[in-house]
Structure formats: structure tokens, C-alpha cells
N, C-alpha and C positions, 0 to 999 in steps of 0.2 A: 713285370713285377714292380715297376717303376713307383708305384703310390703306397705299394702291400707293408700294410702296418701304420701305417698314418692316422687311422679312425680308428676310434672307440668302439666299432662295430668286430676290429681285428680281435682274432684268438692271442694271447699270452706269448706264442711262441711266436708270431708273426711280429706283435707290437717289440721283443725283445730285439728280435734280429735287426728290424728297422732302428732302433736307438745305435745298435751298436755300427749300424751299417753307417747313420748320420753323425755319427763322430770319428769316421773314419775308422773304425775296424774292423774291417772286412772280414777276415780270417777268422774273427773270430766270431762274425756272425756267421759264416759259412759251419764252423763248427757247430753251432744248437740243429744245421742240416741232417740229418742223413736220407742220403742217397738213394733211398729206396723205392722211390717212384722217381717216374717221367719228371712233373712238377716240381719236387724236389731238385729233382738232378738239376734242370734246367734254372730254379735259383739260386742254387751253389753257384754253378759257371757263371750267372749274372753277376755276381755278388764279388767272385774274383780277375772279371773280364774289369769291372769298374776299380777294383784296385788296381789293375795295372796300368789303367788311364790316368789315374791321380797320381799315383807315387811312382811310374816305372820300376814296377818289381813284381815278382809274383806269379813271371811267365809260364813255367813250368807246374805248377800247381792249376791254374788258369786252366791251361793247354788238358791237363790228368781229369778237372773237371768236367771240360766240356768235350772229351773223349767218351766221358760216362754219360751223360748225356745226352749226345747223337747213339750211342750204342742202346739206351732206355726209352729213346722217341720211339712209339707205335702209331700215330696218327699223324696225318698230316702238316696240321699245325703245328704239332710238336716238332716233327720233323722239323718244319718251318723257324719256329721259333731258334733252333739248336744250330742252325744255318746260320741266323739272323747273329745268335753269338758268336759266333764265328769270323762274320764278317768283320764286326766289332773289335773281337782280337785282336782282328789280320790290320786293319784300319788303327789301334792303338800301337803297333808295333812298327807301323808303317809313320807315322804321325812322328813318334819319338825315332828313329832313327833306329832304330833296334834292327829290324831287316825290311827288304821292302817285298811288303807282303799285295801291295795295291791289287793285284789282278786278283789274289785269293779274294781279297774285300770283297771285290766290285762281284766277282762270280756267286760269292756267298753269299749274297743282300738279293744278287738276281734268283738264286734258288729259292730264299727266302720268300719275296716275291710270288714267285711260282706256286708254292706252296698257303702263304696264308690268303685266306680270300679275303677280298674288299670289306670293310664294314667289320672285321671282326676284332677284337679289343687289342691284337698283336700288331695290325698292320702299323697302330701310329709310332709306335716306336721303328717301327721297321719303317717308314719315310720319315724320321726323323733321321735315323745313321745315314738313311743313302743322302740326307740334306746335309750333314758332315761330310761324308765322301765328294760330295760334290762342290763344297766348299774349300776345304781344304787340302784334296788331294788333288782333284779335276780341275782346281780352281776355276768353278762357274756359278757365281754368283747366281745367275738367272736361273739353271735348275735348281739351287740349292733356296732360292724362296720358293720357290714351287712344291718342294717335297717338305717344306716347313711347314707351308700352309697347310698341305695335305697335314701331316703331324698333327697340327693347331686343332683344326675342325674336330676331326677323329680323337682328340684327347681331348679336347674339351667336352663333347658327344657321350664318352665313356667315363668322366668324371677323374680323368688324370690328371687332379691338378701340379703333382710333381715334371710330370712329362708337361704341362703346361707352362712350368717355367723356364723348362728348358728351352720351349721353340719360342715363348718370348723374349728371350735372352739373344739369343741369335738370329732371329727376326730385326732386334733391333740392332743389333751390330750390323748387320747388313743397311739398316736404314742409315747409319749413323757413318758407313763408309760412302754414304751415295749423300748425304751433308744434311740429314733431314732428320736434325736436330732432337727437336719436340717428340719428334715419332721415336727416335731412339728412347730418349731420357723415359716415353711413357712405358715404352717394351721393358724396358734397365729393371723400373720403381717397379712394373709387376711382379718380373722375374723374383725381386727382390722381396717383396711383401710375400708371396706365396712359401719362398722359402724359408721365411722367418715365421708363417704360422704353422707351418708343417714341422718345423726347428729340425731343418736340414743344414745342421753347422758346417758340414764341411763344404757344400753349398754357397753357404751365407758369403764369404770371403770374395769366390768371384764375380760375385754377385752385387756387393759392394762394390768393388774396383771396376766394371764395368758404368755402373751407374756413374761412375765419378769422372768416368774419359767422357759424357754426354752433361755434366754439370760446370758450372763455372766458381772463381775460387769466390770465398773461401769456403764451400763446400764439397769443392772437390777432394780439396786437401783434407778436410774430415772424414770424410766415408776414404781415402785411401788409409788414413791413419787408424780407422777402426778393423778395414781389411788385412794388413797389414798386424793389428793386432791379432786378430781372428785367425790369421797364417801362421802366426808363432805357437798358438797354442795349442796349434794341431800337431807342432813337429813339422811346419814347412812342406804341409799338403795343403792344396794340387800344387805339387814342381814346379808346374809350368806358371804359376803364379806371380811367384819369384823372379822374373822380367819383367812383367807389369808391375810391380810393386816396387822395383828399381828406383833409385835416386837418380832425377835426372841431373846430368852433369854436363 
């Protein structure tokens, strides 16, 4: 559900949810849900799996929705998909410290796997988490381009341009750790244009500050100071922000 609500083509209730989702709240785009289909369920649980990635909070509610969820999947993608957040949870909670859920991730992105076939509009998010997993928990650089690029193709293919900026974003973090500057800063500016036409504000912040570690002064120090602004007016979401935005001393 990565782009649902972005276009003018969306219904009312979709376009709402997304506003409320890209200013950070979740909860209370989860509320215009109810739970009464497969589809539904499974965007509740997206909806509160990614707040507990931004703000570490929210586990329990998360957890209630994606209980509903895998109990509402009747097809196998569904299935698929309701794995796939799962995995995501176990990987958010595992990330922040909260418990270390790793082996749940890694089993739930494999069922995941299992489950949705090649080519179909779920897989690119589902190799984009296992390209988190693989970065951040496995730490291995080398499968986690691999399951970016897969992501990449496959969102770009199905017009995800949201999921688009996401695998640009850490496609170039990955170029910008191996010293290949230009390729970062060009990953950074996409990430960063795409989220400013979709006006994914809560977005927009990391999105900024990344560009800025690939830029030189003084316009680094601009796009951090605008990130930085854009962090305060959220309420100091994504957390994890908040170290990168650091004064260095």
C-alpha cells in the first residue's frame, strides 16, 4: 500500500488516510479503517507497523492489528503480504532494541517470499525489507543492493513511485559508504524530489539530511537546517533522526 492515495485517480477515503499517514499520524489514519476485509486489515497493520518504525511506540496496537490480519488472509498473497508485515514488525523491534526478534524477521520475509510470486505488485516491497534485513541486521551490504535493485525494477515496473524513493535513498547510502559520491548525492536528490511531490512530510526530513551527508558546505548545512526544521514540526519524528541531526561537537 506504499503509494495508495497519492493520485488523483484515489477514492476520498484513500486520499484522506495518506495525508494523515504523511504527517505522521498513523493512528489516526488507521482509524477511517475498519477491518472488515482481508485489504483493509492488511492496511491497518501497514499503517501501525510504520508507526512503530518512526516513533518506537505503538507495539501492541501493531501486534492486535496484524493478529487481525493474518487471521482475515484467505489467498495466498494475502497470506503473503500479512508475513511480509510481520517481518517488518519483528525487524522494527529488533532495529530499536525493543526485543530481538531477528530470526522472527528473517522467517517472515522467507514465508513471505514463499508465498507472493515473482512479478506481482507485493514482491517489491517484500525485497525491499529483506534489503533492510540484510543491511542492517545481517549487516551485508552486498545482498542488501541486490534485494534494492530487485525492489527498484519491480517499483518502478508498477508505478510505486513512493517505494521508489525509498530504494533510492538506500541504494545511495550504500554508494555513498563504498565513496561514490555523485551516485549517492544523485540517489539522495531523487529520494528527495519524489518525496516532496507526493508531500510525504514525514519523509521529507530524512530525506534532507541524507542528501546533506553527500553534499558539501554550505549546503549541507542548509538542507540539515531545513531538516532539522521539518523534525521539530513533527514532534521529533523519525527518533532515529535525532542522531543525525546532532550538533557535531
Amino acid at each position: 500500500m506504499s503509494g495508495t492515495g497519492t493520485t488523483s485517480e484515489d477514492d476520498p477515503l484513500q486520499t484522506a488516510v495518506w495525508r494523515l499517514r504523511s504527517r505522521a499520524c498513523w493512528a489516526d489514519a488507521a482509524a477511517l479503517l475498519r477491518a472488515e476485509t482481508a485489504a483493509a486489515a492488511l492496511q491497518r497493520t501497514s499503517l501501525l507497523v510504520e508507526r512503530c518504525l518512526y516513533t518506537e511506540k505503538g507495539w501492541e496496537d501493531a501486534e492486535d492489528a496484524l493478529r487481525t490480519a493474518e487471521a482475515q488472509a484467505r489467498t495466498d498473497e494475502e497470506r503473503g503480504a500479512a508475513a511480509c508485515e510481520r517481518g517488518q514488525l519483528a525487524y522494527a523491534a529488533t532495529l530499536h532494541g525493543v526485543r530481538d526478534r531477528a530470526d522472527e524477521a528473517r522467517a517472515a520475509l522467507g514465508r513471505a517470499a514463499a508465498l507472493i510470486p515473482p512479478g506481482a505488485p507485493g514482491r517489491a516491497l517484500l525485497d525491499f525489507r529483506r534489503g533492510l534485513l540484510a543491511e542492517n541486521l545481517a549487516r551485508s551490504p552486498q545482498a542488501a543492493r541486490a534485494a534494492y535493485r530487485r525492489a527498484h525494477a519491480s517499483a518502478s515496473a508498477h508505478g510505486d513511485t513512493l517505494l521508489l524513493s525509498l530504494t533510492w535513498r538506500h541504494l545511495a547510502g550504500l554508494a555513498l559508504r563504498d565513496g561514490e559520491v555523485a551516485e549517492a548525492r544523485h540517489g539522495f536528490a531523487e529520494s528527495l524530489r519524489i518525496r516532496e511531490e507526493l508531500g510525504y512530510l514525514v519523509g521529507t526530513a530524512p530525506a534532507l539530511a541524507s542528501l546533506a551527508d553527500a553534499e558539501t558546505e554550505p549546503e549541507a548545512s542548509r538542507l540539515r537546517a531545513e531538516a532539522a526544521r521539518l523534525f521539530r514540526l513533527l514532534g521529533g519524528v523519525p527518533t532515529w533522526l535525532a542522531a543525525q541531526l546532532a550538533p557535531a561537537v
